[in-house]
N, C-alpha and C positions, 0 to 999 in steps of 0.2 A: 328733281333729284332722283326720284323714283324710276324713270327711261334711266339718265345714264346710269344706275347700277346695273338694271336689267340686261341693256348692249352688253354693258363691260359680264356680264357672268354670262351671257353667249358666247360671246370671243373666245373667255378662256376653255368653256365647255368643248367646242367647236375646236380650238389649238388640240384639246387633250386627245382628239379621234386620232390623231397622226402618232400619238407617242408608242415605243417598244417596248415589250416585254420585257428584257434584259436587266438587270438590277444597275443604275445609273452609279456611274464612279462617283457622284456626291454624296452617296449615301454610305459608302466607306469609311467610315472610321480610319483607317490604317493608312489612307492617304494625308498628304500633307493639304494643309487646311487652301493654300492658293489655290491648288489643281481640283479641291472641292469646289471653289469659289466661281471658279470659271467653269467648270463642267456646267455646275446649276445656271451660270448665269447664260450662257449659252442654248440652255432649254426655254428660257422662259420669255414669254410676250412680253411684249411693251410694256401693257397692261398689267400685269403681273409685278412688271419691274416698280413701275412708280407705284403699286398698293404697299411696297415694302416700304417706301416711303412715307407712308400715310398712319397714322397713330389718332386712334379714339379713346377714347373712356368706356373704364367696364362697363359693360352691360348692367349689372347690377349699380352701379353708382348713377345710370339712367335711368333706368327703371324709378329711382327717387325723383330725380328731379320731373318727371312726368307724373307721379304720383299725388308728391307734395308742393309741384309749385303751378302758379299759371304761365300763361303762354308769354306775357310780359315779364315777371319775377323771372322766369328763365332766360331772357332775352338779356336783362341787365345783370344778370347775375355773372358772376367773375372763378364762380369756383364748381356749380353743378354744370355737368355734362347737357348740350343743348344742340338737337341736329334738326332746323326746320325740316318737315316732310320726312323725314325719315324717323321711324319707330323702333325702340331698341330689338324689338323680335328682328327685324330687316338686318340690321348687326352682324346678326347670327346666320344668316345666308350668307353676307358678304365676307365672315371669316370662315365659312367651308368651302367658298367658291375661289379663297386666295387674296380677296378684294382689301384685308384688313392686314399691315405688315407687323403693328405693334398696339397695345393698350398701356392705359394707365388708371391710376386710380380703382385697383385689383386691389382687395383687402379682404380674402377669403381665399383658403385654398381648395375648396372646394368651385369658386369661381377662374380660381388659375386650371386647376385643372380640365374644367369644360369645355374653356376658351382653345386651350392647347387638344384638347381631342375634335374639336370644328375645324380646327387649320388642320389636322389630320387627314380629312377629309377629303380636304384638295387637291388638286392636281398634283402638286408638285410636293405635296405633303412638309411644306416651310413651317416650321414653328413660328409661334411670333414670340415677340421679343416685349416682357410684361416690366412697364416700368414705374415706377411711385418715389415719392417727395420722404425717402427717409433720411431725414436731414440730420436725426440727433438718435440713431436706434428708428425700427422702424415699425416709428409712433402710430400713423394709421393703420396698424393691427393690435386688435386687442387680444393681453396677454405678453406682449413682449418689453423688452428689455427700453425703457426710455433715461438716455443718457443724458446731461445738463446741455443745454441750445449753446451753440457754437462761442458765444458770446461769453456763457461761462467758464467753454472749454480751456479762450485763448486766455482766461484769467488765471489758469496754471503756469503757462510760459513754459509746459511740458511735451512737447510734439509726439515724445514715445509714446505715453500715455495715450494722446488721442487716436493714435494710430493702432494700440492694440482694442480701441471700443471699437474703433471702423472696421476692423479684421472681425470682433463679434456680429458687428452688425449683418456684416457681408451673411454670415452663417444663418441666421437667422431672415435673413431676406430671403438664403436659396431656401430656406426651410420653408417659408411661407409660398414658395411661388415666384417673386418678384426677380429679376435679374439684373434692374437699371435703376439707381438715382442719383436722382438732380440734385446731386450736393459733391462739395462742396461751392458753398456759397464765398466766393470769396473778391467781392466788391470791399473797398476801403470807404467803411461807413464815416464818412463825415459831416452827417447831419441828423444829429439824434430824433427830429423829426420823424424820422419816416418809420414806418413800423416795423420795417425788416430787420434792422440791427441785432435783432437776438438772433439770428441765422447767419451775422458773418464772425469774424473773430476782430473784427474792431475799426482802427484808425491806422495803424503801423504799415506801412506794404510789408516790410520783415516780419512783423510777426503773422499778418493774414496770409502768406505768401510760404511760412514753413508750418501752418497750422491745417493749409487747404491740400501741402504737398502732403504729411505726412496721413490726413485722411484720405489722400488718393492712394497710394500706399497701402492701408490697412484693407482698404473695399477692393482693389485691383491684384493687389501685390506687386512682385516685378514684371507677371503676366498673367491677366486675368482667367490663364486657360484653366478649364475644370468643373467642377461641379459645386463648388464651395467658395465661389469669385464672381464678384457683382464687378461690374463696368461701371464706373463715378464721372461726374458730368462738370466741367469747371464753368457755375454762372457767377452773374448773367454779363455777358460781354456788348458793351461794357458801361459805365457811367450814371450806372443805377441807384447807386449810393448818395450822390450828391444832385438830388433832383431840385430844379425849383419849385419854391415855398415847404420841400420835404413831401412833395407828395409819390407817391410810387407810382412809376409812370412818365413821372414829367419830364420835360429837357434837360438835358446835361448840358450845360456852355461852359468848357473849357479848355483850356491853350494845347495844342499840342502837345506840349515841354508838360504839364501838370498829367497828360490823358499817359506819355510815356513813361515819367518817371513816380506819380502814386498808384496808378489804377492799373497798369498794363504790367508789372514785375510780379503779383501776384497768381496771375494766369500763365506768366513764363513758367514760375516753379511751379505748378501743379504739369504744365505741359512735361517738362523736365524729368517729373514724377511719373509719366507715361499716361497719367490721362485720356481716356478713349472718346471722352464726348465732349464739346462745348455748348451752350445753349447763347442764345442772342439776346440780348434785355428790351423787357417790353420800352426804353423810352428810345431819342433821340439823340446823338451825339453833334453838337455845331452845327445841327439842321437836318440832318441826315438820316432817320429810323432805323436802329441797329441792327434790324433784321432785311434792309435791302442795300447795307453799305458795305460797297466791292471794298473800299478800304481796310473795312475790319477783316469779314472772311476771305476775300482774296489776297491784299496787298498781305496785311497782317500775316493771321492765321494756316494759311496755304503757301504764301510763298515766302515771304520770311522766317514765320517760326518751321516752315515744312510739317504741317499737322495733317495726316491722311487720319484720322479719325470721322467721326457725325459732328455734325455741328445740324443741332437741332431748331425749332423756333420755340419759342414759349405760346404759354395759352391765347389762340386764339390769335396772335401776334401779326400774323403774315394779313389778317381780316384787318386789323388795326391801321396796317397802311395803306388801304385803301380808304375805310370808316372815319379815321381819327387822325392818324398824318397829312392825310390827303395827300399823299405825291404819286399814287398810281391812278388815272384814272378810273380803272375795274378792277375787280376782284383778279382776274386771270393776269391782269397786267404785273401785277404786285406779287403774285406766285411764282411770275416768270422772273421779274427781276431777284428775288431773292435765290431760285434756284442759278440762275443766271451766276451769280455771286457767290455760289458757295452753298447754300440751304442743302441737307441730308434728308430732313424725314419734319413733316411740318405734324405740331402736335394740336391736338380737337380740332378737329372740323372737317363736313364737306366739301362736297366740288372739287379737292383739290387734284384726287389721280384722274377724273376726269376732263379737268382745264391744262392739268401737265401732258397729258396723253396727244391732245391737241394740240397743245404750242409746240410738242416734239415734230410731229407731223404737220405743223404748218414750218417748221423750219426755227421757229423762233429760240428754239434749247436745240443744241447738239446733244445727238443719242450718246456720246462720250460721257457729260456731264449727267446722264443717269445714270450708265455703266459704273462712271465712280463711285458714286451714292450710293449705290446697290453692293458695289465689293463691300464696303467698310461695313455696311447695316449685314449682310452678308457673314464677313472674317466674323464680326461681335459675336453671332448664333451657332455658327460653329467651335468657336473659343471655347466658349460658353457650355459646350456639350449636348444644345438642346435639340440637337438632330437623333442624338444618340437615347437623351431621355427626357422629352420635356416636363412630364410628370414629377408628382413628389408624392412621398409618401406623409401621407397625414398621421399616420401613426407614431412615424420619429419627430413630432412637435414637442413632443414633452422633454426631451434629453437636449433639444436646442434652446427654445425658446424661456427667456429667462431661466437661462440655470445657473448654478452658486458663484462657476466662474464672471458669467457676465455681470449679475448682481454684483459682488465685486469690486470689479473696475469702475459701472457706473456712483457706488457708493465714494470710491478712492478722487473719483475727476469731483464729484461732488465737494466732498472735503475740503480738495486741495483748489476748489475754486474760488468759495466762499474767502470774500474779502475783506479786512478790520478797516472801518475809516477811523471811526473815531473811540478810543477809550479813555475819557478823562476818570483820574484819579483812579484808576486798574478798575473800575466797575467788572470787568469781565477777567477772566472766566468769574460766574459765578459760583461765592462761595455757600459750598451745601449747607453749611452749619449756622450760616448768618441768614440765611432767604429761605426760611423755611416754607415762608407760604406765598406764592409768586400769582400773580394774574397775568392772565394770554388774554389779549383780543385782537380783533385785525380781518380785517377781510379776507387775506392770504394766509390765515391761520392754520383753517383746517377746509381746503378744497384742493384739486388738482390744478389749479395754476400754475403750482413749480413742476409740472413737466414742460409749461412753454406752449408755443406754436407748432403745427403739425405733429401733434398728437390727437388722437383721438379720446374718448375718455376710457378709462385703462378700468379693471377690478379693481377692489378699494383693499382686495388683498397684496396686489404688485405696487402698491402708493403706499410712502409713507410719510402724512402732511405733519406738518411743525407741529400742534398739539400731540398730536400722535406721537412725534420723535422723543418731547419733553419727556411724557412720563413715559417712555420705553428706558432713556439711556439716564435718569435719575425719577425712579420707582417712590422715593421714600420722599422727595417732596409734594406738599399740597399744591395742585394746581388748581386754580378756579377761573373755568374758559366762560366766556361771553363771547359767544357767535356771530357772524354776519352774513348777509349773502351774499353772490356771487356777484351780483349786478353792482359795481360801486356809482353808480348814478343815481339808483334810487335809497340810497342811506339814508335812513330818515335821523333828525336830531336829538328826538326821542330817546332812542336805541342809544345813540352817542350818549347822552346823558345819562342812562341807564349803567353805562359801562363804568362813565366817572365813577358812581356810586360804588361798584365794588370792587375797582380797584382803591378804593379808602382804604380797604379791609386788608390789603394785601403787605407784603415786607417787599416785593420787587414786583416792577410791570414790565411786560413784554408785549407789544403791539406790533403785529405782522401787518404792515401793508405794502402800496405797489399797484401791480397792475394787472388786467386777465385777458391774457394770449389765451383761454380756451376757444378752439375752432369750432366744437362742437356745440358752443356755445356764441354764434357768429353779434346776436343783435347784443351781448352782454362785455364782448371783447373793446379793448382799450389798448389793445399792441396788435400786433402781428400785421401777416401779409394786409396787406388794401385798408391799415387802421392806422392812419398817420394823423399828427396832431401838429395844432399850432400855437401849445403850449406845451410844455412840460414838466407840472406841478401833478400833484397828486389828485387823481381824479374823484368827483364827490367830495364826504365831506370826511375824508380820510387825515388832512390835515388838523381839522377839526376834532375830529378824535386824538389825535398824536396830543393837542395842544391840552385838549381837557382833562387827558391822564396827566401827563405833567402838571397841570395844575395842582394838584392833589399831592403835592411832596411826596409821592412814592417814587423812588429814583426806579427810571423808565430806559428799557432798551430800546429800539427802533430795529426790527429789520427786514427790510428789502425785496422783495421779490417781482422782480420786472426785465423784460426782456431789452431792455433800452436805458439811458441815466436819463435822471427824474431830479429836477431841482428841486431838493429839499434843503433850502441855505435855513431857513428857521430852524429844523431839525438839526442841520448839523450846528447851528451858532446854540441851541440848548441843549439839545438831548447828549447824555453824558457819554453815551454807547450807542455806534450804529453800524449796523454790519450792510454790505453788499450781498446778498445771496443770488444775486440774478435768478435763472430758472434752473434749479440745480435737480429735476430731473426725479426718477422713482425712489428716490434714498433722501430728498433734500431733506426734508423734515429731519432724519433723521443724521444726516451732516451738521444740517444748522445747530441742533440740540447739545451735540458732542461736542460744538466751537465755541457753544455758549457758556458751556460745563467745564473747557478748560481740558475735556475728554480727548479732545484734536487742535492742535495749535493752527490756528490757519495759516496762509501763505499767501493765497490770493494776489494779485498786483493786478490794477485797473488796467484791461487792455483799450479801454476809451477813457477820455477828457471829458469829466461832467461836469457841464457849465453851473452857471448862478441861477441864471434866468435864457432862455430860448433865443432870448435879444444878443447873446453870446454868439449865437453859432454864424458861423463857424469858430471853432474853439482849441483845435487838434492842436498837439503839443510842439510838431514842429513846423509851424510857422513862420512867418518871413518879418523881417524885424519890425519893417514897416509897416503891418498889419495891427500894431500894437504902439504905434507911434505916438500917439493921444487917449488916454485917458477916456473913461466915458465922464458923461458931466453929471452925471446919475447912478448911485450904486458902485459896488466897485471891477476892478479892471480885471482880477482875477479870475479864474476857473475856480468854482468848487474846492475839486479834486484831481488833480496832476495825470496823465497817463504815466501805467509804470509803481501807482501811487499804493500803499497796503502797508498794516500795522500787522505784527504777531505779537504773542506774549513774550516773546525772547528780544534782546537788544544786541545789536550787531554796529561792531566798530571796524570802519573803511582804513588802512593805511594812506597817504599820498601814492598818487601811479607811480607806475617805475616802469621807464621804456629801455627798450632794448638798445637804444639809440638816438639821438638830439633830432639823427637828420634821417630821408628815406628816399633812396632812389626814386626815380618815379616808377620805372619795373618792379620795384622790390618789395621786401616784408622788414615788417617790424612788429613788436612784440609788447603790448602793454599789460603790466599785471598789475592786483594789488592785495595786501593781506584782508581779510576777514576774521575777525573775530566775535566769538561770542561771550559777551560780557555779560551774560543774566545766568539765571540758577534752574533755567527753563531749555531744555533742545528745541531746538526748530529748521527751519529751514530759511533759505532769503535769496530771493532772484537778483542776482550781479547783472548791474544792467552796463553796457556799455554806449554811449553816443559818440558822435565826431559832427562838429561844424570847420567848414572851409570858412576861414577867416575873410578871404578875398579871392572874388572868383568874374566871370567873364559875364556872369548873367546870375539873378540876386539867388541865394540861397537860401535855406532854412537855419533856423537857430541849433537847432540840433537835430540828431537822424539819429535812430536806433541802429546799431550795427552788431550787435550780438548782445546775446544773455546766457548767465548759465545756471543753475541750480545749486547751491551747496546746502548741506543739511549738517550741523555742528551743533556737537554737545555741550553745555556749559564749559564755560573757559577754552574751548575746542580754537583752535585757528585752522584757517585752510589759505593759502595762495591762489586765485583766480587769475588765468592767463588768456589774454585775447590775442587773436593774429590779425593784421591791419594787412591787409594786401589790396592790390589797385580795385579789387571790387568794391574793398568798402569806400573807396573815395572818389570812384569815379561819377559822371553828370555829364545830360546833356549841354554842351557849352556854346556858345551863340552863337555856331552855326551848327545847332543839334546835331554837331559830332560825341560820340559818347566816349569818355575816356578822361583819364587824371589830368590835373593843371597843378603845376608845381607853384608853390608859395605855403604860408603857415596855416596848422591845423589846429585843433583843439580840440583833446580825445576828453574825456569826461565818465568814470564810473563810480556809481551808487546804486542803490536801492530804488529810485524814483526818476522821474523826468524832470523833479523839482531843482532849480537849481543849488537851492542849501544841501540835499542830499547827495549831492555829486564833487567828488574829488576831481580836477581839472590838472591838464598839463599839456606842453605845446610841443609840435615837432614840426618838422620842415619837409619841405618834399624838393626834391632837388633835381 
């Protein structure tokens, strides 16, 4: 490794002898950003060209893994930066020499700023292009704003909302340094399995599809140009979500018709939304490794959607298919094919501008398909303004980073995430005058596991955990906390028993459990990236706790905190009150606290189907009929919990639909509404859900398909009219001969509050 850096920073030293005096027209500002594009790329070597391709890890997130691990632990390892024979000081040549085009994993503005004065240095003086995993707020820097993991986001059913945290986040990213991330996540998770789930917005393509546009939106805008505008990445394309046995990674086998009409609509609208990057998923799709299939980045993304953006590789990814797919013979082979296909900028690792540099000049990659890869990695940096000033001032961190505005919104997404399942006999909100002395226990009680996955661990002054929430937003009750640690594996029965004892003493109990997505905390985690499970019950002896406080006659809350649905059917067939909090982020504690108080009526609607038991899944709400055709002979057939599904304090009465019309062109529009009323003595809010199933169709269908939602918020005795518009988008499908488009015959539109079927008013129309 060591020769080829050394050649490659000869070349360019050796190119640089020949260059002019004269201030180069890409360094103009005042021209338009192509004739920048091309001026530079027309200076620059081969060599030059594919480093801009080439993306490492800070130096400083090196520096760790040489530190604290061995030479094996880094080898297996999945998340610390790892370059045989190459030493993070060598880095540091290779980005003044031009050698390096982008980083990641920069969590220090003092490290962005270094990094950008070493590319300074270089010939061509390119900035590079610093990008990080800020998936929810961004979490791997401490001190900033962390907002509830996507998961909770899409349990608002509010897009605006999530789109003005992305528009924060964006601000607080240029503040830091960073200009690129890999979010949104917007795979259709349909296997609660896999650990990723709290990073997408669920099961719905409608609703991951206007949940990942409106976050490309808020980080981009309508054009990322500026100083105050991150570039957002729509992964992982594609089939990620539905891995076999749930493991992350593993193969996707599925039909064409399921790969175009659940997984592939969601990356349309973020594309739609202007999205400037795609990244490729570390598995396979029907045999194929998504990071060397012409299909996806050529047929797909290049020539049918027309995407001239990056289409990145994920960690390590392009190594994978030579290592772990096997379908490249060599490492160089496997570089070639992905480039070949589409590939922009391959992310961690070397050899790669070296073995690209070679297959260009052995003939095997046309110098065109760098050219391209180099405009778009190119257009982004000057978009971006980072020619003009790659730098930041560390001084203006304090008026960005977590300020009142952003706090905010992440408290409001919080609120409005948090989801009621169960309240028998009104147990909640709780009344202050009746519960005067309450017991908290839980292992999610009081730590930072409700920020989620990617985050790192925050000051304990920008967190505020569910103990902490209680007695902030009701002061004048006694609270008496029994602690646990972080690690839910090692629980001891002890300590559980311990806890019985004083919740005897108490008038109400509240047991926080769930799961810990801390990264920072990798050997203690039970969710997140690369921590997939092949069950789904509550890990340790957390059930065990739940079960011994209820024993105790103290009527007992349950809630939630987990990046993923966790079958708890005991909990929900006893515990009289149970909330969903997923990972609701730097405020959750203090969201959860307010919904428990009766201080904030929740809203929440399940944007996943949480099964009974694991043996469920797949479980997702629309379905094919005959998937449900028998009964299990064991346990029951149902889900849990419905997607769509969510209790408030307020009670809300549906009218019968009323269409515009019996019958509908097959061109045309039709119009279904229906009234909303609020029947209770409490204001709230309640998401209008609308479905449509095709009665009869040319190839089998789903039972129902989400085709809008809308938000009303009504005062007691308040009514509102809810009006949808049905037009050929929402009925069209691929039909058996995957042409896409309406088939005339009878529909059945359906709105309510839930996916369930007793929750939904039903009516039929025709298509003609």
């Amino acid at each position: 490794m060591k020769m080829y850096v050394i050649a490659s920073i000869l070349t360019i030293t050796l190119a640089g002898c020949s260059g002019k005096s004269k201030e180069p027209l890409y360094l103009d500002a005042n021209q338009p950003v192509e004739k920048r594009v091309n001026d530079l790329l027309g200076r620059m070597t081969l060599q030059e060209k594919v480093a801009q391709m080439s993306q490492y890890v800070g130096i400083e997130h090196m520096k760790v893994a040489e530190k604290e691990m061995t030479l094996e632990e880094m080898k297996k390892s999945h998340a610390q930066g790892f370059y045989p024979n190459l030493h993070s000081s060598e880095l540091i040549e290779m980005t003044k020499s031009g050698l390096i085009g982008s980083f990641l994993h920069v969590t220090t503005t003092k490290e962005a700023n270094l990094l950008q004065s070493y590319a300074a240095e270089s010939r061509l003086k390119i900035p590079v292009l610093i990008g990080i995993d800020a998936i929810h707020g961004t979490g791997l820097y401490r001190g900033a704003t962390i907002y509830p993991t996507p998961i909770g986001q899409a349990a608002t059913f509010e897009p605006a909302l999530i789109e003005k945290a992305s528009r924060e986040t964006a601000l607080e990213m240029r503040a830091t340094g960073t200009h690129w991330t890999f979010t949104p996540n917007v795979e259709v998770a349909r296997d609660a399995r896999w650990g990723r789930v709290g990073e997408t917005f669920g099961e719905d393509p409608l609703l991951v599809g206007q949940m990942g546009a409106a976050t490309v939106r808020g980080l981009q805008t309508a054009d990322f140009t500026g100083q105050d505008k991150v570039i957002a990445c729509a992964k992982h394309f594609i089939g990620g979500s539905q891995p076999i046995n749930g493991i992350n990674g593993a193969p996707c086998d599925v039909s064409d018709r399921t790969l175009h009409e659940v997984f592939m609509p969601p990356f349309k609208d973020c594309l739609d939304a202007g999205v400037f990057t795609f990244m490729m998923a570390h598995n396979e799709v029907n045999g194929v490794p998504c990071h060397v299939s012409k299909y996806l980045m050529t047929d797909v993304l290049r020539n049918r959607w027309n995407f001239d953006g990056i289409i990145v590789s994920d960690w390590m990814d392009l190594e994978q298919v030579h290592e772990k797919h096997r379908t490249a013979p060599t490492l160089k082979d496997a570089f070639v094919q992905s480039v070949n296909y589409g590939m922009d900028m391959h992310m961690h690792g070397p050899y790669f501008t070296d073995m690209i540099v070679e297959a260009v000049n052995e003939g095997l990659i046309p110098q065109k398909r760098i050219d391209d890869a180099i405009r778009a990695i190119l257009t982004a940096k000057f978009k971006l303004g980072l020619f003009e000033n790659p730098y930041i001032d560390e001084e203006q961190l304090t008026a960005v980073l977590f300020n009142a505005e952003h706090r905010h919104t992440a408290l409001e997404i919080a609120r409005k995430s948090i989801t009621l399942l169960k309240n028998e006999n009104n147990l909640l909100p709780i009344d202050r005058s009746k519960y005067k002395k309450i017991f908290v226990t839980g292992p999610n009680a009081d730590n930072q596991t409700i920020l989620g996955d990617w985050a790192f661990q925050q000051p304990d002054s920008c967190v505020t955990t569910v103990i902490e929430g209680l007695r902030n937003v009701s002061p004048q009750t006694e609270f008496n906390f029994f602690p646990f640690g972080t690690n839910l594996r090692t629980m001891e029965m002890s300590r559980v028993l311990q806890a019985k004892e004083q919740a005897r003493k108490a008038d109400l109990a509240i047991v926080v459990v769930g799961e810990n997505s801390m990264r920072y905390m990798w050997q203690d985690k039970t969710c997140g990236e690369n921590v997939d499970r092949y069950e789904l019950s509550l890990v340790g002896l957390q059930q065990q706790l739940v079960e011994e406080i209820y024993a105790t006659g103290v009527p007992t809350i349950v809630v939630l905190v987990n990046g993923r649905p966790l079958t708890t059917e005991w909990i929900a067939d006893h515990i009289p009150a149970l909330i969903e909090a997923w990972e609701p982020g730097s405020f959750g504690g203090q969201a959860i606290a307010e919904v428990l108080f009766g201080d904030v009526n929740p809203e929440g609607k399940l944007p996943m189907t949480i099964p009974r038991d694991a043996g469920q899944i797949q479980t997702y709400y629309n379905y094919k009929q005959t998937s449900k055709w028998f009964k299990y002979g064991t346990g029951k057939s149902t889900p849990l919990f419905e997607f769509g599904y969510g209790l408030n304090y307020s009670f809300f009465e549906f009218s019968p639909v009323k269409l515009s019309a019996a019958k509908m062109p097959v061109d045309g529009i039709l119009t279904a509404s229906v009234e909303v009323t609020n029947t209770s003595q409490v204001a709230g809010a309640e998401v209008v859900q609308m479905y449509i199933k095709d009665c009869y169709s040319s190839v089998v269908r789903p039972v129902k398909e989400l085709k809008g939602y809308k938000k009303v918020f009504l005062n007691p005795g308040e009514k509102a009219t809810v009006t949808f518009e049905i037009t050929p988008k929402e009925l069209s499908f691929y039909d058996i001969d995957m042409k896409y488009g309406v088939e005339k015959g009878e529909f059945e539109i359906m709105i309510g509050n839930s996916s369930r079927d007793v929750d939904l008013q039903k009516e039929m129309f025709e298509v003609i």
